[in-house]
Structure formats: C-alpha cells, structure tokens
mmCIF file as gemmi writes it, N, C-alpha and C atoms, coordinates in Angstrom:
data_model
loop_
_atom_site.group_PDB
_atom_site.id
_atom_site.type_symbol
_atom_site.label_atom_id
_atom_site.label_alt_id
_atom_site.label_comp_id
_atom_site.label_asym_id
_atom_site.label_entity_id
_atom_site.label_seq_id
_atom_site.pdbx_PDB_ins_code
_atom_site.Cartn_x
_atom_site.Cartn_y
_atom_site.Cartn_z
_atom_site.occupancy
_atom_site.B_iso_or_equiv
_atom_site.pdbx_formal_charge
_atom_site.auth_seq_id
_atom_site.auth_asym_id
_atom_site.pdbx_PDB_model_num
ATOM 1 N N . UNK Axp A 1 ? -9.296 2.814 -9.812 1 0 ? 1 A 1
ATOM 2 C CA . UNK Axp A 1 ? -8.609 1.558 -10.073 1 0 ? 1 A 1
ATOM 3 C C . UNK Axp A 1 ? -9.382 0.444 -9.366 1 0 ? 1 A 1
ATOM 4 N N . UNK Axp A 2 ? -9.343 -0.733 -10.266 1 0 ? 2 A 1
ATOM 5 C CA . UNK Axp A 2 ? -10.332 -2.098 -9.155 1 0 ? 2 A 1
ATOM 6 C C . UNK Axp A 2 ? -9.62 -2.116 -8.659 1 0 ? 2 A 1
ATOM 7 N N . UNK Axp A 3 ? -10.102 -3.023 -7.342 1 0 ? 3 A 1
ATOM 8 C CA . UNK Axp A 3 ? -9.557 -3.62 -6.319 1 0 ? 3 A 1
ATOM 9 C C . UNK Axp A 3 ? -8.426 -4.681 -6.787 1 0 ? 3 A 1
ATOM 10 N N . UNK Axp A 4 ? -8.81 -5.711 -7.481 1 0 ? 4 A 1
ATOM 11 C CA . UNK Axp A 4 ? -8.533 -6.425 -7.685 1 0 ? 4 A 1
ATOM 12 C C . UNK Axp A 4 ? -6.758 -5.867 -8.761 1 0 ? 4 A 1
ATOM 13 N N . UNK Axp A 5 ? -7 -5.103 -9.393 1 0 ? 5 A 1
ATOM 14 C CA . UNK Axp A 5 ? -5.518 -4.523 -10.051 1 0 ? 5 A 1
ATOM 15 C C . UNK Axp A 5 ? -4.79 -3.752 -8.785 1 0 ? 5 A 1
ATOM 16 N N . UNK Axp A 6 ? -5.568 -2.789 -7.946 1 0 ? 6 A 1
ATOM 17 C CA . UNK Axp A 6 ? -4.474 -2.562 -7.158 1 0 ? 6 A 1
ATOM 18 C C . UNK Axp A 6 ? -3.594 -3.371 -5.885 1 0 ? 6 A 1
ATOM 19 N N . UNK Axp A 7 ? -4.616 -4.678 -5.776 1 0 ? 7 A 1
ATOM 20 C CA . UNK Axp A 7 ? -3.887 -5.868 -4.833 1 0 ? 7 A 1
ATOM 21 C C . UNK Axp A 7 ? -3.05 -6.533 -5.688 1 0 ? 7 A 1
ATOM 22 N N . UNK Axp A 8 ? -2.841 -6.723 -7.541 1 0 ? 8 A 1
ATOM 23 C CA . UNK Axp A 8 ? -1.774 -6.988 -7.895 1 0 ? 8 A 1
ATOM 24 C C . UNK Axp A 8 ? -0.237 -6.188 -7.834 1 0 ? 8 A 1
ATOM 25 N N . UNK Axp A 9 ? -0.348 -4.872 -7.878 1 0 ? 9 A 1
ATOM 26 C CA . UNK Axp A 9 ? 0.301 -3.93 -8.118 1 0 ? 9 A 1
ATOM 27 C C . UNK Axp A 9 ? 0.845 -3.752 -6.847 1 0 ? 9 A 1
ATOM 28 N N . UNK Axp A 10 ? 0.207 -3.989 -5.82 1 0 ? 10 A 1
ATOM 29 C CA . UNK Axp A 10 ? 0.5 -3.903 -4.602 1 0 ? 10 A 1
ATOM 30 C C . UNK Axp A 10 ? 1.882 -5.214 -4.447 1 0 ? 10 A 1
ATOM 31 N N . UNK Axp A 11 ? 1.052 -6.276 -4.589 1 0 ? 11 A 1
ATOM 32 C CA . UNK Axp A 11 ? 1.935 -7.863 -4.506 1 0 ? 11 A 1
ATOM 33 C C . UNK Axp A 11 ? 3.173 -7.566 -5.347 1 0 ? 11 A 1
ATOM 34 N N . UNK Axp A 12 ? 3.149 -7.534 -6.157 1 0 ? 12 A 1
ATOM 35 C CA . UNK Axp A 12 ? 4.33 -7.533 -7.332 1 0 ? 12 A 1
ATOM 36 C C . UNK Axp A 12 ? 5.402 -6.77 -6.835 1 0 ? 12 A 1
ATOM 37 N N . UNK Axp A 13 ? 4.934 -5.172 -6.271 1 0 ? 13 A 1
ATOM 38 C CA . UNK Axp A 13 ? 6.207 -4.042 -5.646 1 0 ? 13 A 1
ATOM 39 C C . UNK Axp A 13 ? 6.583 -4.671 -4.594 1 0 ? 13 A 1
ATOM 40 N N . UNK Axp A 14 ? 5.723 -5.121 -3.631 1 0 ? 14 A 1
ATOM 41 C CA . UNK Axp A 14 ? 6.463 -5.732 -2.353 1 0 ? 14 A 1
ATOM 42 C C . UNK Axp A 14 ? 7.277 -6.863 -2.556 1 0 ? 14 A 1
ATOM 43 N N . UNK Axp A 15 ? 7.014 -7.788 -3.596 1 0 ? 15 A 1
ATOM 44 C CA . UNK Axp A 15 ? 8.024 -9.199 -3.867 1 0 ? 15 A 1
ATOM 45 C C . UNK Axp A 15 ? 8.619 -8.29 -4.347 1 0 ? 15 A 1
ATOM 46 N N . UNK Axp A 16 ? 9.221 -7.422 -5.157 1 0 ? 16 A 1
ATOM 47 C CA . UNK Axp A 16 ? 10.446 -7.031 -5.985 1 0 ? 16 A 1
ATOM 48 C C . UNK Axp A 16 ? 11.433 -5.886 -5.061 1 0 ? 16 A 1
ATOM 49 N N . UNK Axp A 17 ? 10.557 -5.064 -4.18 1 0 ? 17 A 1
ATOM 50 C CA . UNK Axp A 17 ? 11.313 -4.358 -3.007 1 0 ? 17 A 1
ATOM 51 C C . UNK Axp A 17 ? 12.061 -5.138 -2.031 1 0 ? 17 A 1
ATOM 52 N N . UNK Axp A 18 ? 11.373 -6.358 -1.413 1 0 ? 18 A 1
ATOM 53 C CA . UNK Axp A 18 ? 11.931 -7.374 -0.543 1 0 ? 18 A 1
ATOM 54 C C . UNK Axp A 18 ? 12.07 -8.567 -0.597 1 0 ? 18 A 1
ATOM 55 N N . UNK Axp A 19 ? 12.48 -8.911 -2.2 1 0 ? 19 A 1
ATOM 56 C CA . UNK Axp A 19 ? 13.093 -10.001 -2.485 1 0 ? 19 A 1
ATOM 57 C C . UNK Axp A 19 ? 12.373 -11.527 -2.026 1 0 ? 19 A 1
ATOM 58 N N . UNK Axp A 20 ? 11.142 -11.132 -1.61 1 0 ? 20 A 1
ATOM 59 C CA . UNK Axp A 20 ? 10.271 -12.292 -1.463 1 0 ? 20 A 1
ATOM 60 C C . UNK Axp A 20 ? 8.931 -12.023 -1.454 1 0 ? 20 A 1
ATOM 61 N N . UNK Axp A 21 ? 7.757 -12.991 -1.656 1 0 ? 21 A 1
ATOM 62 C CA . UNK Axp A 21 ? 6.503 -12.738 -1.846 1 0 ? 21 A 1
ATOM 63 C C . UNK Axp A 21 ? 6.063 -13.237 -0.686 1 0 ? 21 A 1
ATOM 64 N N . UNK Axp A 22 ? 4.829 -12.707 -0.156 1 0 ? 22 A 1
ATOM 65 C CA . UNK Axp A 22 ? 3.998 -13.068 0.886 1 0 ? 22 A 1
ATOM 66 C C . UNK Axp A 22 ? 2.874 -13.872 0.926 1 0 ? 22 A 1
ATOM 67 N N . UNK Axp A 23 ? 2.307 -14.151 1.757 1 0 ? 23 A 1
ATOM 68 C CA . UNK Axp A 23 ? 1.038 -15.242 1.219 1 0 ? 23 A 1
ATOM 69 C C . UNK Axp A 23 ? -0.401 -14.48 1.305 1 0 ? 23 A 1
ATOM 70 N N . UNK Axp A 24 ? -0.302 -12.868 1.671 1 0 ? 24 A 1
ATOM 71 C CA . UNK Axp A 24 ? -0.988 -12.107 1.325 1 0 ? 24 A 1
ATOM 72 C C . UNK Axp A 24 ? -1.38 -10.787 1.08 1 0 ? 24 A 1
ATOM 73 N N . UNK Axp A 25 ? -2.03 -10.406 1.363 1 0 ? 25 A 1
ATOM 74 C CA . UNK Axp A 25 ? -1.867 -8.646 0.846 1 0 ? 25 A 1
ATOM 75 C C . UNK Axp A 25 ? -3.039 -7.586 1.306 1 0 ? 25 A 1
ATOM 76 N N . UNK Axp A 26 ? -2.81 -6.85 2.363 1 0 ? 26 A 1
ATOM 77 C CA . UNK Axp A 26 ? -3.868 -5.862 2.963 1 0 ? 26 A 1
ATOM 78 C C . UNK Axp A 26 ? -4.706 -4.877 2.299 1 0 ? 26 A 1
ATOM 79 N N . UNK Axp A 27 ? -5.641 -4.748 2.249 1 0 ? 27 A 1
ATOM 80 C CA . UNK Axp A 27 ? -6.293 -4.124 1.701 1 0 ? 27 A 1
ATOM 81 C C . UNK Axp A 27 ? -7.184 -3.357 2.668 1 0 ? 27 A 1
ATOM 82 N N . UNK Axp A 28 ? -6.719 -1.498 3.063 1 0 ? 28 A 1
ATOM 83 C CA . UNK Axp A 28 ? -7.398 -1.093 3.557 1 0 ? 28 A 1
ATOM 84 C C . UNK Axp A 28 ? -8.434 -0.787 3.357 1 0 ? 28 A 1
ATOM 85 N N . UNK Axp A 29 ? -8.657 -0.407 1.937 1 0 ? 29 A 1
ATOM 86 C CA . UNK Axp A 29 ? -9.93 -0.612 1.114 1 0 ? 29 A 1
ATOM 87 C C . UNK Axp A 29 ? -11.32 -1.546 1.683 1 0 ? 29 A 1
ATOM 88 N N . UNK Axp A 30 ? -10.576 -2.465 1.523 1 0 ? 30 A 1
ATOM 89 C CA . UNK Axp A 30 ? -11.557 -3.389 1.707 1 0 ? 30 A 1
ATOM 90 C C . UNK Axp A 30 ? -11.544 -4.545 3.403 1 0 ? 30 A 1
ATOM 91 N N . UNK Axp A 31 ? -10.728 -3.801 3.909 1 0 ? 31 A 1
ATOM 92 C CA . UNK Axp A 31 ? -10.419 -3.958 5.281 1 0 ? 31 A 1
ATOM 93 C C . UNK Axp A 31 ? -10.158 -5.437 6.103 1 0 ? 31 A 1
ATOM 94 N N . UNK Axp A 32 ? -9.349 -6.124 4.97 1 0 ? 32 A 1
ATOM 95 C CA . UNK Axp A 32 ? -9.317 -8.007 4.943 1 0 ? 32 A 1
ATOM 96 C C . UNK Axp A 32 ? -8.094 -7.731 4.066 1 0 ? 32 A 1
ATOM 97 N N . UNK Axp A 33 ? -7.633 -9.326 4.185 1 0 ? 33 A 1
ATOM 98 C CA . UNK Axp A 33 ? -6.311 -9.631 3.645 1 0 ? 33 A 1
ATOM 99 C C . UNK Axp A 33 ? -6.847 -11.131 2.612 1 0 ? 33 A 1
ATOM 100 N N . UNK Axp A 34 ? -6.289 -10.626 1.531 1 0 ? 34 A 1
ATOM 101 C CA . UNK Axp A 34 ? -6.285 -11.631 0.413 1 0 ? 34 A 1
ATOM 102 C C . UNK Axp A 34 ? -5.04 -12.687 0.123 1 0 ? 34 A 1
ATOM 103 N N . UNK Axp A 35 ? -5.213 -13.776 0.091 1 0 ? 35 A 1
ATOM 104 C CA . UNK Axp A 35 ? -4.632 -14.423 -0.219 1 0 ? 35 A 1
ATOM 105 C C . UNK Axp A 35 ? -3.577 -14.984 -1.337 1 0 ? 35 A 1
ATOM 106 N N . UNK Axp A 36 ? -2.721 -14.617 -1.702 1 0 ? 36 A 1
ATOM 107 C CA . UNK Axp A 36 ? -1.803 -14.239 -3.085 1 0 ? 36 A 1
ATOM 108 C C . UNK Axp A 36 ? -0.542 -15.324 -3.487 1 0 ? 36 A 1
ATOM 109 N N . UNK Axp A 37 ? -0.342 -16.372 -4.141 1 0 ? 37 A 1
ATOM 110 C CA . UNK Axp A 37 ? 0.691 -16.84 -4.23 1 0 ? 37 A 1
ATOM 111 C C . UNK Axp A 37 ? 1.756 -16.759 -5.69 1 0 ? 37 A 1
ATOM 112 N N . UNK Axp A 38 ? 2.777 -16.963 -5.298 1 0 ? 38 A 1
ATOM 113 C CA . UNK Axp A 38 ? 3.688 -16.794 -6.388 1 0 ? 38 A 1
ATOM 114 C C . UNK Axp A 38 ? 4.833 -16.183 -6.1 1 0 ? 38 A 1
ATOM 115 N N . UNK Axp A 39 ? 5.762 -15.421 -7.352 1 0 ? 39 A 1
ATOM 116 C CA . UNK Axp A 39 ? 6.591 -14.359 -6.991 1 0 ? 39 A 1
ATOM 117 C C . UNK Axp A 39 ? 5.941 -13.459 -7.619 1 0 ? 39 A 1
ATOM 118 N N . UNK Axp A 40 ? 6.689 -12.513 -7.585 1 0 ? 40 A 1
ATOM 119 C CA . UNK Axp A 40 ? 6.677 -10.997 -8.376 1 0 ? 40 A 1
ATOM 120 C C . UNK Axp A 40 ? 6.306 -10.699 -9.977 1 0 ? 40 A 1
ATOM 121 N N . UNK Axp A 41 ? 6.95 -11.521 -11 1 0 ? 41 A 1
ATOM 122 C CA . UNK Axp A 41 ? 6.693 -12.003 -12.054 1 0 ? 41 A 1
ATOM 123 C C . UNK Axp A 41 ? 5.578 -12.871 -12.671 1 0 ? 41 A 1
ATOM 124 N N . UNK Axp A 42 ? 5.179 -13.669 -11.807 1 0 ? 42 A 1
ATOM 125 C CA . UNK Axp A 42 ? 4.124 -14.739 -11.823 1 0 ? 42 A 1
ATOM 126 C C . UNK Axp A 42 ? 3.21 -15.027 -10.651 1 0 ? 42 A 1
ATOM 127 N N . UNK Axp A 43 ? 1.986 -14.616 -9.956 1 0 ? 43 A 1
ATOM 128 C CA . UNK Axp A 43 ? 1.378 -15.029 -8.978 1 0 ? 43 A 1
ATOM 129 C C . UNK Axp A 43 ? -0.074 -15.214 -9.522 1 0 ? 43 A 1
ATOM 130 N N . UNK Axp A 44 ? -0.931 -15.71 -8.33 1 0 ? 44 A 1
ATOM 131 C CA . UNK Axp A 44 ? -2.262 -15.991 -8.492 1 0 ? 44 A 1
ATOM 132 C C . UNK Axp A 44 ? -2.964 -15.106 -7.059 1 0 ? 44 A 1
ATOM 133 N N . UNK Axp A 45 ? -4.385 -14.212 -7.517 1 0 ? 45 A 1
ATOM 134 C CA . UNK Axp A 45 ? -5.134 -14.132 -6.565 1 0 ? 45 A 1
ATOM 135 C C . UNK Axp A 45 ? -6.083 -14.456 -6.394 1 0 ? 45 A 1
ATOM 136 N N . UNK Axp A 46 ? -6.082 -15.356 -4.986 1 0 ? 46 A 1
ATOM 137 C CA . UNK Axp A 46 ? -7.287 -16.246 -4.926 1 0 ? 46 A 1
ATOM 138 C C . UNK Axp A 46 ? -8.777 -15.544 -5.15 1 0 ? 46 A 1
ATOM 139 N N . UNK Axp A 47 ? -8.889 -14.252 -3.957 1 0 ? 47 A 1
ATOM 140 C CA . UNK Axp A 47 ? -10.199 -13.792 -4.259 1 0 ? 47 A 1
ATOM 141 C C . UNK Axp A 47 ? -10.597 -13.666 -5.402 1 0 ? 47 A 1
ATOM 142 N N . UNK Axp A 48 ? -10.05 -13.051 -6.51 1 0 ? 48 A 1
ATOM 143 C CA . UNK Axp A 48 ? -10.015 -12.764 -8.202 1 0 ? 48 A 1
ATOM 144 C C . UNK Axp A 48 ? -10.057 -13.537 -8.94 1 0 ? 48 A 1
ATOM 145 N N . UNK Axp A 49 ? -9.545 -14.595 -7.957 1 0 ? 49 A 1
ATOM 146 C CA . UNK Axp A 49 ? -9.572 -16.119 -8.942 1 0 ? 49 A 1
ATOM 147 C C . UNK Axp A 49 ? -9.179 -16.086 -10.467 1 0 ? 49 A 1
ATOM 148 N N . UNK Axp A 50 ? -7.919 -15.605 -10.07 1 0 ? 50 A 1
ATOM 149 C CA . UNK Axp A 50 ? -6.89 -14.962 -11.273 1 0 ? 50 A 1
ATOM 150 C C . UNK Axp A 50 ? -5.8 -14.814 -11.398 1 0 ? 50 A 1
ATOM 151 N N . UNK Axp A 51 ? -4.567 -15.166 -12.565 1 0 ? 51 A 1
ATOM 152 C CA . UNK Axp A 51 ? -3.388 -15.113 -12.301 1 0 ? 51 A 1
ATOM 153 C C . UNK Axp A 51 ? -2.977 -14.086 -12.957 1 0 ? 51 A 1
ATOM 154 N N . UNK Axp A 52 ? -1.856 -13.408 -12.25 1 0 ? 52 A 1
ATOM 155 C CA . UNK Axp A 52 ? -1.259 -12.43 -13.191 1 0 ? 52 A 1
ATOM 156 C C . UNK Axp A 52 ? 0.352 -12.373 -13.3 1 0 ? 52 A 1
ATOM 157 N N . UNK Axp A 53 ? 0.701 -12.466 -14.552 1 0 ? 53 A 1
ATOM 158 C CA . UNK Axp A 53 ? 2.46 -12.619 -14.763 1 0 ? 53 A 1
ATOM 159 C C . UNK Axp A 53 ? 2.704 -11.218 -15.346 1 0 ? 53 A 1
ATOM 160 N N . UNK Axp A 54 ? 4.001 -11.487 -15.578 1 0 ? 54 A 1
ATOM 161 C CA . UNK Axp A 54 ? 4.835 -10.177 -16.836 1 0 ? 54 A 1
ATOM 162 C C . UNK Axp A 54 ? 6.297 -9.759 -16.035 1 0 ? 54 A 1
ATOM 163 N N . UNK Axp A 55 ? 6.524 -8.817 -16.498 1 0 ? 55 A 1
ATOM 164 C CA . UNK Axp A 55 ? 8.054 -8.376 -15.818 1 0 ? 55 A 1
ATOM 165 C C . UNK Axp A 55 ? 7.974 -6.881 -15.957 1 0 ? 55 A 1
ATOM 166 N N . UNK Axp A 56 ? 8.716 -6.57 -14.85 1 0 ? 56 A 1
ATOM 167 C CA . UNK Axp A 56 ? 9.082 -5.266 -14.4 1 0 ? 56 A 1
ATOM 168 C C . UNK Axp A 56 ? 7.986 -4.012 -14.287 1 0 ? 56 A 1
ATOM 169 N N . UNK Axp A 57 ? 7.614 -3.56 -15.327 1 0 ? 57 A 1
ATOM 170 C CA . UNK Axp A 57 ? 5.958 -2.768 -15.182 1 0 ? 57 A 1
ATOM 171 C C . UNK Axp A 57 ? 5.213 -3.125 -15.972 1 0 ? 57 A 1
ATOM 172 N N . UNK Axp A 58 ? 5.513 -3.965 -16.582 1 0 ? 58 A 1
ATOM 173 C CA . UNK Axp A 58 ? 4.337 -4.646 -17.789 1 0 ? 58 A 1
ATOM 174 C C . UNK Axp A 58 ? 3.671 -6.496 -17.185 1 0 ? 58 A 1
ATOM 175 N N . UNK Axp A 59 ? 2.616 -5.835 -16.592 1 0 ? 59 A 1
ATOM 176 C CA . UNK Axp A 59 ? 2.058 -6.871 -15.928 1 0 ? 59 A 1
ATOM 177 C C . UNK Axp A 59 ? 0.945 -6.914 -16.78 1 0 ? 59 A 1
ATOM 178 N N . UNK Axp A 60 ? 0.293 -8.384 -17.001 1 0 ? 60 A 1
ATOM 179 C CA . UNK Axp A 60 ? -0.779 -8.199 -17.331 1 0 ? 60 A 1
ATOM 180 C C . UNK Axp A 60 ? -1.969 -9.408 -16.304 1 0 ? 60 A 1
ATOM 181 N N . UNK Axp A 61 ? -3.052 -9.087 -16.259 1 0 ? 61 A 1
ATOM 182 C CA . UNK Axp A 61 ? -3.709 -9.549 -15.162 1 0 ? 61 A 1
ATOM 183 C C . UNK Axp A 61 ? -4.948 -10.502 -15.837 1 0 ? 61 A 1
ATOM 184 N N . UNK Axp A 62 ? -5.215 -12.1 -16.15 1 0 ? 62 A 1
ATOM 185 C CA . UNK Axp A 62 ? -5.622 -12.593 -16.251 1 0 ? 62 A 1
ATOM 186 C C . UNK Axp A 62 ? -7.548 -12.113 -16.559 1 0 ? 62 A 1
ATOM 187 N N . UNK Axp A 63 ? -7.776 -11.87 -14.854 1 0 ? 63 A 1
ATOM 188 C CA . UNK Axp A 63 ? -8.921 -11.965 -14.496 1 0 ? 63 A 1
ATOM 189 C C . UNK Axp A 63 ? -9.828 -10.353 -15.352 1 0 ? 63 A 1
ATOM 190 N N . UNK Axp A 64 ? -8.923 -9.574 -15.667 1 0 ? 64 A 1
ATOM 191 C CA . UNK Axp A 64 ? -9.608 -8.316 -15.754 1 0 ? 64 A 1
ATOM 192 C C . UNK Axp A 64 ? -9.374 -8.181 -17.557 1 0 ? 64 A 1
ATOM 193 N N . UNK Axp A 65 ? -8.595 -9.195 -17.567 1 0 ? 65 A 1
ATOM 194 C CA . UNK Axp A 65 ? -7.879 -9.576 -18.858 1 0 ? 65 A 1
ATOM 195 C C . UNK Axp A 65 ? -7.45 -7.861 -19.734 1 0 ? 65 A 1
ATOM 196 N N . UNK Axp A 66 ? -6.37 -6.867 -18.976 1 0 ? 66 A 1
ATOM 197 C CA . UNK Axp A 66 ? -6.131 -6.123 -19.333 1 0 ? 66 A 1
ATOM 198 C C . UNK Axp A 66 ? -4.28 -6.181 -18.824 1 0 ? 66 A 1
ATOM 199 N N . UNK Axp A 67 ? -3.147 -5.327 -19.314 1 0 ? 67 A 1
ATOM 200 C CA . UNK Axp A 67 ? -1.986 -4.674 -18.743 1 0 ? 67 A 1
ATOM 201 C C . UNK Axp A 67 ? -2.147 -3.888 -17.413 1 0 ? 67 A 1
C-alpha cells in the first residue's frame, strides 16, 4: 500500500473513532508526522498535496486518483 493511501486511511478511522480530526498523522513508516486537514469525510494531505473525500469506506483519494 503507498504511503500516501495508508496516511489517508489512517486520518479518516481516527476522525470517525474520536469524533474529531487532528492536524496530523504518524507515520512509522516513514518516521515524521504529516500534516492533514479536514474531517473524516473530506480532508487534504499536505505532503501528497492532495485531497481526499467520500463516506464511510468508500473514500476516494485525489492525488493517486484511485478508491
């Protein structure tokens, strides 16, 4: 999986588990924290320089331009 889909997938479960979004998102992977705004439904990631919306498990991700 890219990086970049699993720091969405990541963002999206944590806004929808705890009812709020964060302003970023860890990546042990890549051992830095990315910068992410929005909610759960609708956010942007800066590194990716990409937005990704949708609802519930049907996300689709701008930058990789895939679901």
């Amino acid at each position: 999986m890219k990086e970049e889909t699993r720091r969405a997938v990541a963002f999206a479960a944590a806004a929808r588990i705890t009812g709020r979004a964060r302003g970023s998102i860890y990546s042990y992977t890549a051992g830095r924290h990315t910068n992410m705004s929005g909610d759960s439904n609708s956010f942007y990631d800066y590194d990716a320089q990409a937005h990704i919306s949708g609802s519930n498990s049907n996300l689709y991700h701008y930058g990789n331009q895939a679901h």
